[in-house]
MDAnalysis code that builds the backbone (N, CA, C; Angstrom):
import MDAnalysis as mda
import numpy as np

u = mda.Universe.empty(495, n_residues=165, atom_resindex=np.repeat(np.arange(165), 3), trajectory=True)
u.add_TopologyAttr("name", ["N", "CA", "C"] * 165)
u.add_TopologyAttr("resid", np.arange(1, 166))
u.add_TopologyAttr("resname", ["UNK", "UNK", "UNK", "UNK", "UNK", "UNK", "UNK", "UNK", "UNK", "UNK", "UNK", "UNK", "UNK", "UNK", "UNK", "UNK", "UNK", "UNK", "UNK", "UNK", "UNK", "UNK", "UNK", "UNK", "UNK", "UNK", "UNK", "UNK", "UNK", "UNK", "UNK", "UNK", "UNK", "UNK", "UNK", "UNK", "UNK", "UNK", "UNK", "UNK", "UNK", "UNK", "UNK", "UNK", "UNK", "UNK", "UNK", "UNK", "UNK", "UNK", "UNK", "UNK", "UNK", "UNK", "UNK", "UNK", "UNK", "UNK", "UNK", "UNK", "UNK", "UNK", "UNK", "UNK", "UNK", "UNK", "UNK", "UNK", "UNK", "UNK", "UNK", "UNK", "UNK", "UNK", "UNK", "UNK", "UNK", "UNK", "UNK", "UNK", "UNK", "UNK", "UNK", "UNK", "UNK", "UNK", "UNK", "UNK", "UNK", "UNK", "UNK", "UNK", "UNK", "UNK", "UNK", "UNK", "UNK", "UNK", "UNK", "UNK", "UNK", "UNK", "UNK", "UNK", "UNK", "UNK", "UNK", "UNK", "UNK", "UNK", "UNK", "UNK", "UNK", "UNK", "UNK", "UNK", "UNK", "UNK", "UNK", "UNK", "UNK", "UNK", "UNK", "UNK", "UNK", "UNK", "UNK", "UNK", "UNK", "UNK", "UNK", "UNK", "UNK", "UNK", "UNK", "UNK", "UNK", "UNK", "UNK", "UNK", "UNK", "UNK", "UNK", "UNK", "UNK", "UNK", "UNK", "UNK", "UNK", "UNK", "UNK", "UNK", "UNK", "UNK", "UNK", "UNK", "UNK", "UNK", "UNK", "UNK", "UNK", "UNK", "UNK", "UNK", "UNK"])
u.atoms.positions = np.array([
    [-15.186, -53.446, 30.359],
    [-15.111, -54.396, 29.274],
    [-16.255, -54.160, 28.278],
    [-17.584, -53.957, 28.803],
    [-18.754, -53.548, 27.799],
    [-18.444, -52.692, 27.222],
    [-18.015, -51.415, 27.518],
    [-17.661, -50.099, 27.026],
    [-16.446, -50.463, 26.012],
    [-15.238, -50.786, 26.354],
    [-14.563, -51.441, 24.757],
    [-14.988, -52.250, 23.951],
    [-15.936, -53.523, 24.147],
    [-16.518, -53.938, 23.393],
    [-17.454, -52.889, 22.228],
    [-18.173, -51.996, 22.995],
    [-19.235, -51.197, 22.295],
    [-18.314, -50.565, 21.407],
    [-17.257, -50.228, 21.665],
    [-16.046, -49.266, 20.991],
    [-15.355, -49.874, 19.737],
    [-15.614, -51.260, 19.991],
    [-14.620, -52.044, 18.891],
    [-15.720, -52.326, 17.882],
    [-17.222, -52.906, 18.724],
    [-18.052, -53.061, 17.415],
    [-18.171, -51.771, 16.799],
    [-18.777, -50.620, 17.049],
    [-18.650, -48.980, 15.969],
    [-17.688, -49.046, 15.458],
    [-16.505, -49.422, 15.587],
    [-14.732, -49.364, 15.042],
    [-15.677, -50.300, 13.928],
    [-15.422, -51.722, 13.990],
    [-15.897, -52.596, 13.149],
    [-16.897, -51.872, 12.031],
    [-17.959, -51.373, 12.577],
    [-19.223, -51.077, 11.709],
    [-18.419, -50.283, 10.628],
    [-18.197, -49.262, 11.461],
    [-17.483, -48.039, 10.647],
    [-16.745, -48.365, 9.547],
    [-15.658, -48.985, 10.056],
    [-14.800, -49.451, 9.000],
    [-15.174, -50.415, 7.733],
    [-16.459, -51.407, 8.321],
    [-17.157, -52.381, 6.547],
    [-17.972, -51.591, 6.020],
    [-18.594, -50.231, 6.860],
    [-19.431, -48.972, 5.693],
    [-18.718, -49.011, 5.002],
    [-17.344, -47.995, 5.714],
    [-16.268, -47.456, 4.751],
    [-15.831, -48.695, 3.111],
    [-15.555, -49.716, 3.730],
    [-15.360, -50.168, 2.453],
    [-16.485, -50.924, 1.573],
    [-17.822, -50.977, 2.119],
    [-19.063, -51.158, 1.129],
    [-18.838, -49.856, 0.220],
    [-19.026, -48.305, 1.557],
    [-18.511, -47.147, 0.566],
    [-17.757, -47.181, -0.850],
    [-16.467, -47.499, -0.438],
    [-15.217, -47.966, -1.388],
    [-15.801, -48.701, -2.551],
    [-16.402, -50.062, -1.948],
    [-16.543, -51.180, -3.368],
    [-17.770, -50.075, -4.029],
    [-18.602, -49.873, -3.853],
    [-19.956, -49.574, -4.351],
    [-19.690, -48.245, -5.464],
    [-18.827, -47.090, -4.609],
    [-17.792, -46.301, -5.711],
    [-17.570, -46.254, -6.433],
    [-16.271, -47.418, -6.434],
    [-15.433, -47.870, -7.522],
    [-16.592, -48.788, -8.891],
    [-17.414, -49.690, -8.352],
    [-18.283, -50.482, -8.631],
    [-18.841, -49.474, -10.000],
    [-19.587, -48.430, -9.244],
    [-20.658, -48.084, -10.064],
    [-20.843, -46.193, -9.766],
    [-19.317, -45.635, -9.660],
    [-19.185, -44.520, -9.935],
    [-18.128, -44.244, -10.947],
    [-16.992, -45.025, -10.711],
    [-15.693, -44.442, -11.667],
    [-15.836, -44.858, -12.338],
    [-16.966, -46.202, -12.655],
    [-17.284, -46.259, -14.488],
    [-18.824, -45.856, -15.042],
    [-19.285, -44.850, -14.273],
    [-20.408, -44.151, -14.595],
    [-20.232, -42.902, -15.185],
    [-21.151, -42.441, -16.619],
    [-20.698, -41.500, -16.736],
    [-20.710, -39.715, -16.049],
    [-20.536, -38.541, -15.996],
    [-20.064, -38.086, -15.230],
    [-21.818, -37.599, -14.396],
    [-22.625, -36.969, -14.997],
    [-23.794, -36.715, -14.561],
    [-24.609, -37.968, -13.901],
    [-23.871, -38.933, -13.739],
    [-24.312, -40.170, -12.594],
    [-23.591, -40.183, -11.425],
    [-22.207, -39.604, -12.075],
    [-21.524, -39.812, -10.938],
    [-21.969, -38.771, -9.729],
    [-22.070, -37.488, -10.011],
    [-22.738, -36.343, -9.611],
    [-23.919, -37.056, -8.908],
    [-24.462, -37.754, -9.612],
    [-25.873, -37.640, -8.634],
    [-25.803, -38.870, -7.627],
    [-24.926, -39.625, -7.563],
    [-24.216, -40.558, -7.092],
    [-23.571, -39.962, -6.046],
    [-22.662, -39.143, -5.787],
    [-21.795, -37.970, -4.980],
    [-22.792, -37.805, -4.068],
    [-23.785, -37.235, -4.650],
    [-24.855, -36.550, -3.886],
    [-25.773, -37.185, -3.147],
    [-26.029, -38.603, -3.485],
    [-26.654, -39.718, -2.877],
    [-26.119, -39.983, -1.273],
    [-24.642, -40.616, -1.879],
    [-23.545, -40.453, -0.967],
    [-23.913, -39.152, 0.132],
    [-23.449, -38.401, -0.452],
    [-23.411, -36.952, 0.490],
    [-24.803, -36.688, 1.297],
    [-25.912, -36.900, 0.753],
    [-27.000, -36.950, 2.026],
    [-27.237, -38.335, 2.586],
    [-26.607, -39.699, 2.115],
    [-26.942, -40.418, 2.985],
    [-25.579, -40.389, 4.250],
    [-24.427, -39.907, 3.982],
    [-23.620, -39.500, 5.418],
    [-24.153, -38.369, 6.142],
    [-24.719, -37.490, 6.098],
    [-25.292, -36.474, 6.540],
    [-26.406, -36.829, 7.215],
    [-27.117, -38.040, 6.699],
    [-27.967, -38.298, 7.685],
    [-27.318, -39.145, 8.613],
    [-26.843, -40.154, 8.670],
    [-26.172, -41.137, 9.204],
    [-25.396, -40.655, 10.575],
    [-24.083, -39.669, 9.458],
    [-23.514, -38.810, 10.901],
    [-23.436, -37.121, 10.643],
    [-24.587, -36.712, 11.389],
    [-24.953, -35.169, 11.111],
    [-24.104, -34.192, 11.605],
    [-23.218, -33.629, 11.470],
    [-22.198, -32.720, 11.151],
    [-21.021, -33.006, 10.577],
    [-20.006, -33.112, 10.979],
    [-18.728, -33.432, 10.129],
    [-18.444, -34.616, 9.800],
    [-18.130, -35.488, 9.009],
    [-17.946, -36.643, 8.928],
    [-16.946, -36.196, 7.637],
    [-15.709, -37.396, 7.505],
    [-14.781, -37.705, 7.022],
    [-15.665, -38.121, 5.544],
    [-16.742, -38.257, 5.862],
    [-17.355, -39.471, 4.229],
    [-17.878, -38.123, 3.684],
    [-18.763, -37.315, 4.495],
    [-19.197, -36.468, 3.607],
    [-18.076, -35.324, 2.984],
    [-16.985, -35.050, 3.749],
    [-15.845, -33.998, 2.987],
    [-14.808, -34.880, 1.963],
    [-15.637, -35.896, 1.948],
    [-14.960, -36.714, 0.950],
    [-16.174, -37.015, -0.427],
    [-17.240, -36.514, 0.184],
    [-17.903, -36.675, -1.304],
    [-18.519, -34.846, -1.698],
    [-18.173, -34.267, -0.578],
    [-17.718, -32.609, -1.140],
    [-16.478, -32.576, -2.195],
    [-15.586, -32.555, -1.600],
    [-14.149, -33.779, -2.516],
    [-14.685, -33.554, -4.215],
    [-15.619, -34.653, -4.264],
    [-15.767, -35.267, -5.291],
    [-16.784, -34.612, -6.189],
    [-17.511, -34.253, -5.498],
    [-18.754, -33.706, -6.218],
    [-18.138, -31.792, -6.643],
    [-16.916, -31.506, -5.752],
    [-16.061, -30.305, -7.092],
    [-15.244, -30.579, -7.730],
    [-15.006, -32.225, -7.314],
    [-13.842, -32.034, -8.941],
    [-14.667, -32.726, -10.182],
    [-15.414, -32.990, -9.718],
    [-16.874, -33.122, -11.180],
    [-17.321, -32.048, -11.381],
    [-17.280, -30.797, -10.580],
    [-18.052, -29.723, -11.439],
    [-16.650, -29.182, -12.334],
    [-15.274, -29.314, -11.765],
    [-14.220, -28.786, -12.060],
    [-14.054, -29.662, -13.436],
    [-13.907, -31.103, -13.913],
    [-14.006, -31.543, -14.708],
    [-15.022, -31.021, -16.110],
    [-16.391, -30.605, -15.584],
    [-16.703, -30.188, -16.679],
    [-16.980, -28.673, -17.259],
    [-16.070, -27.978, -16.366],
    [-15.993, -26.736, -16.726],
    [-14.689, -26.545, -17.938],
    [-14.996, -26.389, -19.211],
    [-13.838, -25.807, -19.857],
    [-13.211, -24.607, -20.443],
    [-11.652, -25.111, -20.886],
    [-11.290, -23.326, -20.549],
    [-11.413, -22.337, -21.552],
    [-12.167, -23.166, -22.933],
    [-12.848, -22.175, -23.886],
    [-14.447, -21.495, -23.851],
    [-14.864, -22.192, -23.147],
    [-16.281, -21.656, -22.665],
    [-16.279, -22.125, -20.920],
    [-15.816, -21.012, -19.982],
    [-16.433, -21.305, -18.369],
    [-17.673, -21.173, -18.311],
    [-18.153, -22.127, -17.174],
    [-18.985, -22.405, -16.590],
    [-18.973, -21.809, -15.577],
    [-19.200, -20.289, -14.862],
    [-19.140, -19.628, -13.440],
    [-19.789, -20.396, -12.831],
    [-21.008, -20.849, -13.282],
    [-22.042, -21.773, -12.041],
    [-21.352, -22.373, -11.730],
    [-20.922, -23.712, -12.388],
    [-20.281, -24.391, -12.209],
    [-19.234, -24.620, -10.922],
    [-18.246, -23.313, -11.523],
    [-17.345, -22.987, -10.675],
    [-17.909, -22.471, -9.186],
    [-18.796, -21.300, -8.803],
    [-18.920, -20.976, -7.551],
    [-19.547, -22.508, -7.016],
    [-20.059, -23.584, -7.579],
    [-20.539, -24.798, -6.919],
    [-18.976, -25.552, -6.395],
    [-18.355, -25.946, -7.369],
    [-17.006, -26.703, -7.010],
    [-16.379, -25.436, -6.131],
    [-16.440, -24.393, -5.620],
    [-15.784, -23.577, -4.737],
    [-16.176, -23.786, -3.379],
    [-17.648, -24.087, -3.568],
    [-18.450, -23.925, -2.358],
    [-18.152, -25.567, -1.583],
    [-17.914, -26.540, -2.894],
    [-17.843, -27.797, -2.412],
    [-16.232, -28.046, -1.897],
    [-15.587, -27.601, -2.429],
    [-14.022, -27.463, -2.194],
    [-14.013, -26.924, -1.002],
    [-14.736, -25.962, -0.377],
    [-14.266, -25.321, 0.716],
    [-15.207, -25.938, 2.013],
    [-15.814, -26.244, 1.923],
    [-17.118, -27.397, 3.079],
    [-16.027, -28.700, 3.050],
    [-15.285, -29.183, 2.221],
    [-14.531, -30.339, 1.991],
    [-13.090, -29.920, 2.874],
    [-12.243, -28.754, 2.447],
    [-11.066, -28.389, 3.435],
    [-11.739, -28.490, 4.905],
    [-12.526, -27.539, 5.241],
    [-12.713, -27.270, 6.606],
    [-13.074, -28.969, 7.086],
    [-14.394, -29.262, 6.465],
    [-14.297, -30.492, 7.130],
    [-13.032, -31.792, 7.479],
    [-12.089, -31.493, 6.300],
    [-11.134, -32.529, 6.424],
    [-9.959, -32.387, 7.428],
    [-9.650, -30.776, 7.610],
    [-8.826, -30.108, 8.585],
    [-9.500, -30.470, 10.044],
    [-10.988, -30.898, 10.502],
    [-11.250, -31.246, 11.565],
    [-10.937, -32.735, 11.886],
    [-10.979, -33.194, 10.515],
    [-11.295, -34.969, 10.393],
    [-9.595, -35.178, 10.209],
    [-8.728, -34.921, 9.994],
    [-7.414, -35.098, 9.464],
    [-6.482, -34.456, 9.829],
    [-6.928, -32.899, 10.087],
    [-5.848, -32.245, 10.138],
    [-4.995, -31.440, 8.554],
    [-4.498, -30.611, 8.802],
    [-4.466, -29.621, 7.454],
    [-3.109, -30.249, 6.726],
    [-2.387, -31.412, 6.989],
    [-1.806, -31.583, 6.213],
    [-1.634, -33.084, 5.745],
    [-3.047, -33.464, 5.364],
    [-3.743, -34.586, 4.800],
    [-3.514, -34.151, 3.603],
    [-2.840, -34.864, 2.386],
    [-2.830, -34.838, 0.956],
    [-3.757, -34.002, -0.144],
    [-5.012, -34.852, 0.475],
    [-6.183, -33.997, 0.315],
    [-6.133, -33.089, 0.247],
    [-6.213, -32.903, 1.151],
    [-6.563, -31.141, 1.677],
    [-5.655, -30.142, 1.106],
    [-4.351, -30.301, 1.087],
    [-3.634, -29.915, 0.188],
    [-3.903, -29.355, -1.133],
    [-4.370, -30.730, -1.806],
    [-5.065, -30.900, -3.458],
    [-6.199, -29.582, -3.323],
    [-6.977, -29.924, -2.836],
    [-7.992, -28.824, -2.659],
    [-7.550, -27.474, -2.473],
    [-6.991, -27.297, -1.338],
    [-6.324, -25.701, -1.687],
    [-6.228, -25.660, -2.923],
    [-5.210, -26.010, -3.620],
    [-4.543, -26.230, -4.589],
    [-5.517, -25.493, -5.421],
    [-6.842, -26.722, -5.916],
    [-7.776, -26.480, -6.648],
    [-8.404, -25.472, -6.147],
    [-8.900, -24.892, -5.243],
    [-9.368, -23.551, -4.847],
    [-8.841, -22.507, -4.957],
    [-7.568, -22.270, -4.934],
    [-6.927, -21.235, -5.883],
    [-6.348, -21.097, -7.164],
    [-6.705, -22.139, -7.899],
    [-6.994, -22.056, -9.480],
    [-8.530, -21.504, -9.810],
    [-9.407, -21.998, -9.097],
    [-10.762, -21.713, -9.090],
    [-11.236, -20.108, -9.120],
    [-10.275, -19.718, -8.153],
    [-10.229, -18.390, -7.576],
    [-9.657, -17.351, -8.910],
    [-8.554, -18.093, -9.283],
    [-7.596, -17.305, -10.545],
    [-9.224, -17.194, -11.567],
    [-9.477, -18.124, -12.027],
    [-10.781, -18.442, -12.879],
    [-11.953, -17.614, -12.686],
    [-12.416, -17.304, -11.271],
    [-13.715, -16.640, -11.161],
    [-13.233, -15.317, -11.787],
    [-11.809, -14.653, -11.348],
    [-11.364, -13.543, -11.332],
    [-12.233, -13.072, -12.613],
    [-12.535, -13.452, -13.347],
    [-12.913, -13.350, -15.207],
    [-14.433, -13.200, -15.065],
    [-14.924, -13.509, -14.020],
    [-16.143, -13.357, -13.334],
    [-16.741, -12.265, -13.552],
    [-18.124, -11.708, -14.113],
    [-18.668, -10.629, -13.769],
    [-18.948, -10.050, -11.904],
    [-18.449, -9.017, -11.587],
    [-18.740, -8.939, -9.841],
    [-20.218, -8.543, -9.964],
    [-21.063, -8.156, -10.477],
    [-22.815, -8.047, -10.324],
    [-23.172, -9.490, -9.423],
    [-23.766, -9.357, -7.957],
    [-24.148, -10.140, -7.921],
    [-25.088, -10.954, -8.221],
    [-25.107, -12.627, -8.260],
    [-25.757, -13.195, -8.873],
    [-25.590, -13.523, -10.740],
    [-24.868, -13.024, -11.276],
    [-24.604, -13.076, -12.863],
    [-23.101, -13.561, -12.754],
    [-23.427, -14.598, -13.639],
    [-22.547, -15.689, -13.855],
    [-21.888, -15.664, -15.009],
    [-22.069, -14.468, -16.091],
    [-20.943, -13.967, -17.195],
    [-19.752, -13.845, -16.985],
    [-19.103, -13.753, -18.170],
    [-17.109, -13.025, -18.272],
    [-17.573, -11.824, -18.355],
    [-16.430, -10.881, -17.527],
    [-16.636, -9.480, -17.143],
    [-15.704, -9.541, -18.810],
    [-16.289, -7.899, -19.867],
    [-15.562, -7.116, -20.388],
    [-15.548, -5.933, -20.043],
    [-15.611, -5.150, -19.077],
    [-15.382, -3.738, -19.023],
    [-15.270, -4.049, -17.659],
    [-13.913, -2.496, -17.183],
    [-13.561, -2.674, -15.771],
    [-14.170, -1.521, -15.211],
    [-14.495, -1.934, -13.862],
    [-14.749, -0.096, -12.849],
    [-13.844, 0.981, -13.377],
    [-14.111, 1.601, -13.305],
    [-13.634, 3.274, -14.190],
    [-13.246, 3.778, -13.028],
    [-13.846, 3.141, -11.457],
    [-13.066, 3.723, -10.563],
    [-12.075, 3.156, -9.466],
    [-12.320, 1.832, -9.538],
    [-11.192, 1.206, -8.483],
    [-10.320, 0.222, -9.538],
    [-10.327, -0.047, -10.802],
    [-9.779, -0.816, -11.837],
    [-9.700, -1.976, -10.948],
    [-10.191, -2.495, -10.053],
    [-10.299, -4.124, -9.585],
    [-11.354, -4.923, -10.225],
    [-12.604, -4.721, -10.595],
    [-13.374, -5.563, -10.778],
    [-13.772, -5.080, -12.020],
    [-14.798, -6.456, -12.928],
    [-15.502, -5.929, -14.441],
    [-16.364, -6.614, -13.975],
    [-17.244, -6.040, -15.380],
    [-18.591, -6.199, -15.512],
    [-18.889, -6.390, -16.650],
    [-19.931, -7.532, -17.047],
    [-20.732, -7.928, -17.976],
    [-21.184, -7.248, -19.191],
    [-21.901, -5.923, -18.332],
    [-23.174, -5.024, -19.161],
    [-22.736, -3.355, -18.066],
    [-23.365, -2.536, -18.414],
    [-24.260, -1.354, -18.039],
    [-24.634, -1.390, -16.993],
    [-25.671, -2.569, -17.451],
    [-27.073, -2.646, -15.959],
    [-26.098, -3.218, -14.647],
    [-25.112, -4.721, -15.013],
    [-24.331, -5.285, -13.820],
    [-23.795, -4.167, -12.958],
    [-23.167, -3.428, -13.793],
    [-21.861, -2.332, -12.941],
    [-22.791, -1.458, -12.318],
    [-24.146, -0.574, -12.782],
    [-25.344, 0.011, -12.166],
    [-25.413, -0.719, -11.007],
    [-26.308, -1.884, -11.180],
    [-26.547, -2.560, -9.929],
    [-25.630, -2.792, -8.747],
    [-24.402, -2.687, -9.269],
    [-23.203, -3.284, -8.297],
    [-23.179, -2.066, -7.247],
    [-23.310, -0.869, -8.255],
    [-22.813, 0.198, -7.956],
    [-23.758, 0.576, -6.854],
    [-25.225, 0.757, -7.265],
    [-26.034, 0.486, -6.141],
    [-26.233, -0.179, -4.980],
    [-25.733, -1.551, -5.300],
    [-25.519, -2.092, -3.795],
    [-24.423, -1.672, -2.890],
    [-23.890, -0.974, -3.432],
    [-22.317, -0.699, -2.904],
    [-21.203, -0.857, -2.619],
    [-20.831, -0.663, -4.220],
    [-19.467, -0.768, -4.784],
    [-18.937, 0.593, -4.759],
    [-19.820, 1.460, -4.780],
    [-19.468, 2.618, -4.464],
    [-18.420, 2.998, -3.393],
    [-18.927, 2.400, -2.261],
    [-17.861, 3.007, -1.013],
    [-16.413, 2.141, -1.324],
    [-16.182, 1.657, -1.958],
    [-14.489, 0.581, -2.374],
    [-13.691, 1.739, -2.081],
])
């Protein structure tokens, strides 16, 4: 009987976070503007991380959120690569976690694919030098898969080894 009790109060707790979570959100994120909301996301996101330290449903839900704010302000006349490898990195910490927390055919998770291979179409335009976050104009001269920025990018690439492709 102690042991379900202990089970129902965490049930309980859990569930009035979740919707303090919810009100506090809605409250004073979806009408904040977007660089609050971001840092808001992120508030969120290390205070579940401390709370419950590895996977938690709250934090792949404010991974979630914190790439479709970088995805929001990336546009499609001037990209933002930073931008983008951030909402990639957050998109994909957000699937895996939600596929443990949910299972892979949660709505979500779905959406996210979704958005991760638009993301993906998008980097494609990407300089491959690593670390440089330009639009490639010139392609390898020898595997026609990837471009490059400059001279120096495709050098460097080439040096690290792009060579063996």
């Amino acid at each position: 009987v102690a042991a379900t009790a202990a089970a129902l109060h965490d049930q309980h707790w859990v569930a009035n976070f979740w919707e303090l979570l919810l009100r506090d959100f809605h409250q004073h994120v979806l009408k904040s503007p977007p660089a609050q909301s971001v840092a808001g996301f992120e508030r969120i996101l290390s205070y579940t991380q401390a709370v419950y330290p590895g996977v938690s449903f709250c934090a792949a839900m404010a991974h979630f959120q914190l790439a479709e704010q970088c995805v929001k302000a990336v546009t499609p006349q001037r990209p933002d690569y930073a931008l983008l490898l951030q909402a990639r990195e957050h998109f994909s910490v957000s699937t895996r976690m939600m596929e443990i927390c949910v299972g892979p055919q949660y709505e979500l998770m779905q959406q996210a694919r979704t958005s991760l291979e638009k993301i993906e179409k998008a980097l494609a335009y990407k300089c491959a030098s690593e670390g440089c976050i330009k639009p490639h104009d010139k392609m390898c001269a020898a595997c026609k898969k990837v471009g490059y920025c400059s001279t120096e990018c495709q050098t460097a690439d080439w040096k690290r080894g792009h060579k063996r492709v």
